[in-house]
C-alpha positions as CSV (number, residue, x, y, z in Angstrom):
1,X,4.5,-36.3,-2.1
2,X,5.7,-33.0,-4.0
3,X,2.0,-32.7,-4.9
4,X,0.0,-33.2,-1.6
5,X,3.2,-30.8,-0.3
6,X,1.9,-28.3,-2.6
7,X,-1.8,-28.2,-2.0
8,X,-1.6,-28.1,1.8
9,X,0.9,-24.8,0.7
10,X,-2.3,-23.6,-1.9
11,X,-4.4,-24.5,1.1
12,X,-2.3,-22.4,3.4
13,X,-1.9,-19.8,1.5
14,X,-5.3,-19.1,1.0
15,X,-6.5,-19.8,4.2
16,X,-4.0,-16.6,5.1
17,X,-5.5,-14.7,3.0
18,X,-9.0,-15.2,4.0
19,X,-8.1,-14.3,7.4
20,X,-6.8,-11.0,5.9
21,X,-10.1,-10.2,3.9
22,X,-12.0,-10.7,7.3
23,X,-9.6,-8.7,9.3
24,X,-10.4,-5.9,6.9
25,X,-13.4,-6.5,6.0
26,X,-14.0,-5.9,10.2
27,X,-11.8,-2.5,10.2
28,X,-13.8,-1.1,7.3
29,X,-17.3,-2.0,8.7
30,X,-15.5,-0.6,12.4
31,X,-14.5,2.9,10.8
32,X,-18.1,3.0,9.4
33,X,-19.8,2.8,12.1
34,X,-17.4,5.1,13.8
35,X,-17.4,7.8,11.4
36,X,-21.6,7.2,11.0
37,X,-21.8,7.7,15.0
């Protein structure tokens, strides 16, 4: 139980910060194309 808690937590985790690297990933590639235009 204490096991499958902790990989749904891993899984979590990472999921969060995945959405992170896209949500930045999207504000760099936004100011580029501002500061290009």
């Amino acid at each position: 139980m204490n096991q499958i808690h902790s990989i749904l937590n891993f899984l979590e985790q990472s999921f969060k910060h995945d959405r992170i690297y896209q949500n930045s990933n999207f504000i760099c590639k936004f100011l580029f194309n501002g500061y290009r235009g």
